[in-house]
N, CA, C and O of each residue as an XYZ file, in Angstrom:
564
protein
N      96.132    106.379     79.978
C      95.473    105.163     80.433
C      94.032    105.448     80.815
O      93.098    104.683     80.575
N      93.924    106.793     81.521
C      92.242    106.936     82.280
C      91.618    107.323     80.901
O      90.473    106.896     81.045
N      91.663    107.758     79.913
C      91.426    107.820     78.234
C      91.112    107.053     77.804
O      89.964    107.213     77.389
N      91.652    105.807     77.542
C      91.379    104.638     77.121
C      89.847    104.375     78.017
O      88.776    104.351     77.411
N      89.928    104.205     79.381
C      88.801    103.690     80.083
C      87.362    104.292     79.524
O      86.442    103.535     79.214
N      87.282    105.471     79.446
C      86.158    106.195     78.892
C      85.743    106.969     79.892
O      86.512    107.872     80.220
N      84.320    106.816     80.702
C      84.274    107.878     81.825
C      84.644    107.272     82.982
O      84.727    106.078     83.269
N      84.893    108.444     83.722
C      85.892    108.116     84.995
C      85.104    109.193     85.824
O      84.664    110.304     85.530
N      85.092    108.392     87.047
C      84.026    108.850     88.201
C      85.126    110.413     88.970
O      86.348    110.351     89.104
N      84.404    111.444     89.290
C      84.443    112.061     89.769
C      85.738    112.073     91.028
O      86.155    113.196     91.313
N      86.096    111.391     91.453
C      86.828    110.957     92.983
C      88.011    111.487     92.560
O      88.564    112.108     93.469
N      88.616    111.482     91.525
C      90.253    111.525     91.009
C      90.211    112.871     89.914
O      90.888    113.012     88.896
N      89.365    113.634     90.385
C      89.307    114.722     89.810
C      88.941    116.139     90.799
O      88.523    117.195     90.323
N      89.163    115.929     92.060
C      89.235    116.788     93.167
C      90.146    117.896     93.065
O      91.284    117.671     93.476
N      89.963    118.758     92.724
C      90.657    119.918     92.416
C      90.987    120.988     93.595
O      91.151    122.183     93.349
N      91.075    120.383     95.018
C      91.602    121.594     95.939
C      93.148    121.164     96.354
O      93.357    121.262     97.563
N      94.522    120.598     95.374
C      95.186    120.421     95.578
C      96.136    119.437     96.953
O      97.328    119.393     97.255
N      95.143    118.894     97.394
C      95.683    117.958     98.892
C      95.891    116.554     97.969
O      96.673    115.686     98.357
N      95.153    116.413     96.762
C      95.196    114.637     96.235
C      96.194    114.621     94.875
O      96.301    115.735     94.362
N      96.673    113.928     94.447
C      97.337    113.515     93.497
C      97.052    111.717     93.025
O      96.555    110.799     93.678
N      97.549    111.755     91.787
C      97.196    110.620     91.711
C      98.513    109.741     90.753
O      99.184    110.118     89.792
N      98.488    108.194     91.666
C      99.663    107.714     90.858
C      99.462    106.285     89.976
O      98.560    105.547     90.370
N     100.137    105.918     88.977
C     100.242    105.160     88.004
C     100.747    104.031     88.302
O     101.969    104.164     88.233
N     100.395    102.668     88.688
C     101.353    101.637     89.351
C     101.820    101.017     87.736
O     100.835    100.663     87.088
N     102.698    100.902     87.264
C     103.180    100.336     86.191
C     102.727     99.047     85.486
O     102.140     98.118     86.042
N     103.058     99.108     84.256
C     102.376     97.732     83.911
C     103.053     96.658     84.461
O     102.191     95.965     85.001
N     104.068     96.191     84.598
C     104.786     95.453     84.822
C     105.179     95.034     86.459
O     105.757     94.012     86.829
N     104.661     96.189     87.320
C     105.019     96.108     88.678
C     103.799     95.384     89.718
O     102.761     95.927     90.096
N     104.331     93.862     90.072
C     103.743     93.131     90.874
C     104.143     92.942     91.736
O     104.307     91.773     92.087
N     104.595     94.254     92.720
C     105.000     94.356     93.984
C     104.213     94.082     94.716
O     104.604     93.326     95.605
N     102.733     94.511     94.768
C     101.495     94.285     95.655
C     100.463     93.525     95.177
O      99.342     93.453     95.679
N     100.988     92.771     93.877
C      99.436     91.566     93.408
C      99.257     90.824     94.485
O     100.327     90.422     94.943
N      97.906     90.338     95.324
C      96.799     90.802     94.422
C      96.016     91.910     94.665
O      94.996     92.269     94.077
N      96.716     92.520     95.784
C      95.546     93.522     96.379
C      95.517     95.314     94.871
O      94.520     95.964     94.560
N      96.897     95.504     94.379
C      96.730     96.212     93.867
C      97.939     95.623     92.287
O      99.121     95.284     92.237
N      96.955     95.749     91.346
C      97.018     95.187     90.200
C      98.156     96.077     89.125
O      98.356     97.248     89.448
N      98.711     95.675     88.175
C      99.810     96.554     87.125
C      98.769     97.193     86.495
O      97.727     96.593     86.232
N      98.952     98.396     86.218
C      98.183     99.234     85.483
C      97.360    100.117     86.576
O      97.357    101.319     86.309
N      96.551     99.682     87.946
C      95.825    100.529     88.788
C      96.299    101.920     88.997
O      97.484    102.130     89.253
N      95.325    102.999     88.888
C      95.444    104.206     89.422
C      94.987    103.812     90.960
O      94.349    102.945     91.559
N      95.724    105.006     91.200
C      96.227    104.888     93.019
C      95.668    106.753     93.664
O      96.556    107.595     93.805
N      94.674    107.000     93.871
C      94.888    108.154     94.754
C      95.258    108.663     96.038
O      95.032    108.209     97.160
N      95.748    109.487     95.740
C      96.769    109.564     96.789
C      96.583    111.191     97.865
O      96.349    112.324     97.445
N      96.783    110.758     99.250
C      96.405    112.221     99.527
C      97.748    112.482    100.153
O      98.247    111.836    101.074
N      98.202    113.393     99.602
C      99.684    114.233     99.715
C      99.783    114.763    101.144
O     100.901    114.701    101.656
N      98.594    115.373    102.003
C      99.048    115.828    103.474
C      99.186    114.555    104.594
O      99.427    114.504    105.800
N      98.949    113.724    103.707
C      99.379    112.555    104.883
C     101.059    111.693    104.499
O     101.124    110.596    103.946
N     102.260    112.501    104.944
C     103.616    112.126    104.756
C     104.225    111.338    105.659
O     105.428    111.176    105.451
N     103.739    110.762    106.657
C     104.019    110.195    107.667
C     103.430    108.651    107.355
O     102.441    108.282    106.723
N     104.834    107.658    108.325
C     104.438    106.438    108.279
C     102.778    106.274    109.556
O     102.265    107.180    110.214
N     102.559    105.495    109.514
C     100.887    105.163    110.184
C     100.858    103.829    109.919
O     100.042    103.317    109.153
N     102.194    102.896    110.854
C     101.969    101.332    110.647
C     101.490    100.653    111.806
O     101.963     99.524    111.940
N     100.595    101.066    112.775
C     100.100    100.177    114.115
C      99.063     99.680    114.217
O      98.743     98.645    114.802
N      98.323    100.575    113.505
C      96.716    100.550    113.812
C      96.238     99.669    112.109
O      95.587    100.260    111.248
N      96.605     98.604    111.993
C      95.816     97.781    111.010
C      95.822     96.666    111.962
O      96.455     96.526    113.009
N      94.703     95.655    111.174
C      94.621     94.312    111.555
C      94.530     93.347    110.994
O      94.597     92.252    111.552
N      94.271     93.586    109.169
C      94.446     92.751    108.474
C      95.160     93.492    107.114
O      95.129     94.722    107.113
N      95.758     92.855    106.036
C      96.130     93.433    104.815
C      94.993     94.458    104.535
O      95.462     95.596    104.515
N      94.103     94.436    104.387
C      93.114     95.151    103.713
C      92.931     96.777    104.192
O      92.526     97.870    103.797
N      93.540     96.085    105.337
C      93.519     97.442    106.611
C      94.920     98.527    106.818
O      95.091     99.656    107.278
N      95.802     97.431    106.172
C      97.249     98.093    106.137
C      97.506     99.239    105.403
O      97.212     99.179    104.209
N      98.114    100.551    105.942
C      98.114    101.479    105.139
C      99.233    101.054    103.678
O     100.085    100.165    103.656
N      98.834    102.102    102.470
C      99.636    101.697    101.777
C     100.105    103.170    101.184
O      99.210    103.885    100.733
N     101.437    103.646    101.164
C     102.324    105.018    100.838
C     102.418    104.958     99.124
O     102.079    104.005     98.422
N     102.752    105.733     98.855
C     103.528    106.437     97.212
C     104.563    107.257     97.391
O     104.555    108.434     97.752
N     105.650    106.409     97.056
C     107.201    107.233     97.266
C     107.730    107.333     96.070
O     107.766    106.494     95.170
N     108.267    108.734     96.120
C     109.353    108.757     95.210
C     110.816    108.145     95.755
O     111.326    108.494     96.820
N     111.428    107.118     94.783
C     112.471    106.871     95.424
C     113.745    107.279     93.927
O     114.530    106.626     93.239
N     113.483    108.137     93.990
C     114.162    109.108     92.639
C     114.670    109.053     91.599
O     115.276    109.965     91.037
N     114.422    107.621     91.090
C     114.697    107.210     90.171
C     113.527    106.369     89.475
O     113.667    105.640     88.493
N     112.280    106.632     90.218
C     110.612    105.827     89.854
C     109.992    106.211     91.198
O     110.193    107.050     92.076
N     109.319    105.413     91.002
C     107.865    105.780     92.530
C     107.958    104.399     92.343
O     108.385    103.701     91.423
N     107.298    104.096     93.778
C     106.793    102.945     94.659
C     106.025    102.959     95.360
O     106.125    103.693     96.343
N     104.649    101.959     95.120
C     103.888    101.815     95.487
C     103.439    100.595     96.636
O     103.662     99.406     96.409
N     103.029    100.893     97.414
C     102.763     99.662     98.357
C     102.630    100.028    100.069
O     102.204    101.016    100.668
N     103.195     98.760    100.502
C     103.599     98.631    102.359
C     104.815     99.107    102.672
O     105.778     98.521    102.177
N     104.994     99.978    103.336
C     106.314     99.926    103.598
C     106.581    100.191    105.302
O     105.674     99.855    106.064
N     107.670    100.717    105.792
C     107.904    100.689    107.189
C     108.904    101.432    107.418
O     109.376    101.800    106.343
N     109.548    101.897    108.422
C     110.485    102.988    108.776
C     111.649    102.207    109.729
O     111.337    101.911    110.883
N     112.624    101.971    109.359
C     113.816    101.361    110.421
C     114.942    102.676    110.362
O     115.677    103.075    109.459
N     114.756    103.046    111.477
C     115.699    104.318    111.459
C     115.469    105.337    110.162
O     114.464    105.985    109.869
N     116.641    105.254    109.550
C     116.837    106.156    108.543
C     116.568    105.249    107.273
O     116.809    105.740    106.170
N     116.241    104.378    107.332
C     115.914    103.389    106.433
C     114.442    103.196    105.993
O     113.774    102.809    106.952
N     113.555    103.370    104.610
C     112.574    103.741    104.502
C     112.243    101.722    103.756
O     113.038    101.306    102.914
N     111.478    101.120    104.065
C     112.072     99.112    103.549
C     110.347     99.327    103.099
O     109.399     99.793    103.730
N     110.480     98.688    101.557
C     109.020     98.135    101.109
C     109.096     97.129    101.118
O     109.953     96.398    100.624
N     107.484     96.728    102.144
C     106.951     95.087    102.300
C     106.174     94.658    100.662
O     105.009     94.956    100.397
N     106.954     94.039     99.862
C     106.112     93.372     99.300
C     104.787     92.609     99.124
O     104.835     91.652     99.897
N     103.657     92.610     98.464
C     102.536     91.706     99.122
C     103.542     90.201     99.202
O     104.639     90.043     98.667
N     102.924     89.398     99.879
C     103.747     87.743     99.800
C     103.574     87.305     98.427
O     104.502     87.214     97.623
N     102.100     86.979     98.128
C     101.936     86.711     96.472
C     102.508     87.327     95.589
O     101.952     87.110     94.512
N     103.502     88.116     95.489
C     103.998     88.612     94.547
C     105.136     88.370     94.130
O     105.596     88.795     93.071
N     105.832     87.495     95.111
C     107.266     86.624     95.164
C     108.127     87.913     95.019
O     109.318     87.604     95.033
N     107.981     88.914     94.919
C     108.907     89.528     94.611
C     109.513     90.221     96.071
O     108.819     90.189     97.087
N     111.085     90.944     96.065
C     111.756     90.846     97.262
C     111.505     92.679     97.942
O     110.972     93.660     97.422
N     112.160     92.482     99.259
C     111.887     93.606     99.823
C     112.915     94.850     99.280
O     114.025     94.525     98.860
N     112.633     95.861     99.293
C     114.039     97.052     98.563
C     113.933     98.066     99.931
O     113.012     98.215    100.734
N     114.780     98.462     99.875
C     115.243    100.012    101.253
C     115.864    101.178    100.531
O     116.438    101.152     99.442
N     115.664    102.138    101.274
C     116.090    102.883    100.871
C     116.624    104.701    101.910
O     115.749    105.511    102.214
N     117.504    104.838    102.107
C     117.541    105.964    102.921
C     117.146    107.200    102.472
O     117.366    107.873    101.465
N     116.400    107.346    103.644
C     115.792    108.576    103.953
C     116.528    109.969    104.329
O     117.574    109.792    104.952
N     116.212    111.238    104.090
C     115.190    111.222    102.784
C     116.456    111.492    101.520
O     116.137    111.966    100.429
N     117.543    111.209    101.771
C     118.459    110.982    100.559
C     118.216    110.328     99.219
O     118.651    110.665     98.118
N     117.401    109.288     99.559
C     116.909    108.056     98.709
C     115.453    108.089     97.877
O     115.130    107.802     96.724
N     114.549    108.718     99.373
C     113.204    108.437     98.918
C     112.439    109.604    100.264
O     112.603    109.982    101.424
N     111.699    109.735     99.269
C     110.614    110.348     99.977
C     109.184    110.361    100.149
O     108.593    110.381     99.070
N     108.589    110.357    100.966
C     106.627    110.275    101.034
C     106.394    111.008    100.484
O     106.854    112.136    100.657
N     105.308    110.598     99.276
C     104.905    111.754     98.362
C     103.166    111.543     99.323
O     102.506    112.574     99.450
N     102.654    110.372     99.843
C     101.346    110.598    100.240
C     100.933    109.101    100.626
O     101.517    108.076    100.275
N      99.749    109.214    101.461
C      99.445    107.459    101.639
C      98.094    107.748    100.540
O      97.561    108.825    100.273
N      97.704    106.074     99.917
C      96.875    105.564     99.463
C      95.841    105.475    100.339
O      95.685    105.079    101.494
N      94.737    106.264     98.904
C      93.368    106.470     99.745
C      92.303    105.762     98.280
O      91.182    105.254     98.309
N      92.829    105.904     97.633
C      91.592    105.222     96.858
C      92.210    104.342     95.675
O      93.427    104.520     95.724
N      91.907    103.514     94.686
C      92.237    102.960     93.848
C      91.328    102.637     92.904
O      90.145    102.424     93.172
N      91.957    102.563     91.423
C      90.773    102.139     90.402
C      91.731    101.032     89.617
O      92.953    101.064     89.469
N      90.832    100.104     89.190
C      91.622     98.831     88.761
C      90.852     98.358     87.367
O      89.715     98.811     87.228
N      91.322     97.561     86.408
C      90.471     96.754     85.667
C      90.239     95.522     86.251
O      91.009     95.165     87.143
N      89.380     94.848     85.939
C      89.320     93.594     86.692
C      89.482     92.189     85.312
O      89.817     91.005     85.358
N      89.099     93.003     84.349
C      88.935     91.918     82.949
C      89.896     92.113     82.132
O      89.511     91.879     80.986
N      91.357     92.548     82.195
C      92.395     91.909     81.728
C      93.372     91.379     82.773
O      93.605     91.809     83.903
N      94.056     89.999     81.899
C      94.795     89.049     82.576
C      96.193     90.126     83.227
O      96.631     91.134     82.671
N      96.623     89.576     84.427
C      98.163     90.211     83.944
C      99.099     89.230     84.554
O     100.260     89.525     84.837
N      98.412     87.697     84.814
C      99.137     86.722     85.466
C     100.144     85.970     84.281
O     101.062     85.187     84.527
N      99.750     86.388     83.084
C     100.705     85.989     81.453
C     102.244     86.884     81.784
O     103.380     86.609     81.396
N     101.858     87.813     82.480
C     103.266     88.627     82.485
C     104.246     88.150     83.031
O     105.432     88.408     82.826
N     103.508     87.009     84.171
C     104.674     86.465     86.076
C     106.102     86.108     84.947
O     107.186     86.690     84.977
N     105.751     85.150     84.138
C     107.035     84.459     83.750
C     107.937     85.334     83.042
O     109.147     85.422     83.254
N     107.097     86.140     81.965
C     108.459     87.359     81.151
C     108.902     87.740     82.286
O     110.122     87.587     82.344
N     108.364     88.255     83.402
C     108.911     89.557     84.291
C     109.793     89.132     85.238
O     110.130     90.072     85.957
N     110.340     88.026     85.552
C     110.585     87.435     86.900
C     111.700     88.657     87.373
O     111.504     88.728     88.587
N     112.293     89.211     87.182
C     113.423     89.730     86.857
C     113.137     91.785     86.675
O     113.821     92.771     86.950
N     111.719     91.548     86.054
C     111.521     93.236     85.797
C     110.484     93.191     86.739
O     109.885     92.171     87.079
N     110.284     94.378     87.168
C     109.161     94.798     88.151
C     108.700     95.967     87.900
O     107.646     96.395     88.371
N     109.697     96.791     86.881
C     108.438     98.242     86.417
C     108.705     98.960     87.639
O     109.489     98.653     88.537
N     107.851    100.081     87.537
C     107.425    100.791     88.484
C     106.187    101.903     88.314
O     105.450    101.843     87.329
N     106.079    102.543     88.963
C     105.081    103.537     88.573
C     105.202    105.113     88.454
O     106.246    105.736     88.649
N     104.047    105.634     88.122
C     104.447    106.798     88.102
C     103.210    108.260     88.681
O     102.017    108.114     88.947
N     103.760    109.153     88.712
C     102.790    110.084     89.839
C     102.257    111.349     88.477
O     102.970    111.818     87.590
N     100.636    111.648     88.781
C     100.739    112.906     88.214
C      99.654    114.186     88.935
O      98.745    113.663     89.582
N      99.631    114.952     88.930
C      99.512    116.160     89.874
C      97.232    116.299     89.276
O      96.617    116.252     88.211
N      96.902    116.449     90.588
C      95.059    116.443     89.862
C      94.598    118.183     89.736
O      93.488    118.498     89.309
């Protein structure tokens, strides 16, 4: 996908092993609109811990990359006990999923940077997908 784009800025090419970077799927509109199907997601791996108090608006809300071992997930999520629950954005109609910890899923890192297209549609997809949501995927920088 970063191939297709052509050149790609420096940020997601940090080579002292703390960042990784993940693939939000084409199809996955768990977090439209803040983070789009197709966005690369960087990710910094020494931060494994939830960090949900200190926001004040969406923009501000931290956002994790989990493996939940059968795909990655990208987004809001929250900690209820042993229970690891992703907040969907609201606009995305789509529903909340859980998952136990760390049997289920695990923090691979919170979201620190993102790269998006802005000039293709992906609101043609809402109606095929109601039903699929994709997911994403992680790869090592």
């Amino acid at each position: 996908m970063v191939e297709k784009w052509g050149h790609f800025e420096g940020a997601l090419t940090n080579g002292n092993g703390r960042h990784c970077y993940g693939f939000v799927g084409l199809e996955d509109r768990r977090m439209v609109p803040l983070l789009r199907p197709g966005s690369v997601v960087l990710v910094d791996t020494s931060v494994r811990h939830m960090e949900d108090d200190c926001w004040t608006c969406e923009h501000d809300r931290p956002m994790y990359f989990v493996d939940v071992r059968t795909g990655y997930r990208c987004g809001w999520f929250h900690q209820s006990g042993s229970q690891l629950v992703m907040q969907p954005h609201t606009l995305s109609r789509c529903l909340q999923e859980s998952w136990k910890m760390p049997e289920q899923a695990e923090i691979v890192g919170r979201v620190v940077g993102v790269v998006t297209r802005l000039n293709e549609p992906w609101q043609f997809r809402f109606a095929e997908s109601q039903g699929e949501h994709g997911g994403s995927s992680k790869r090592a920088l």
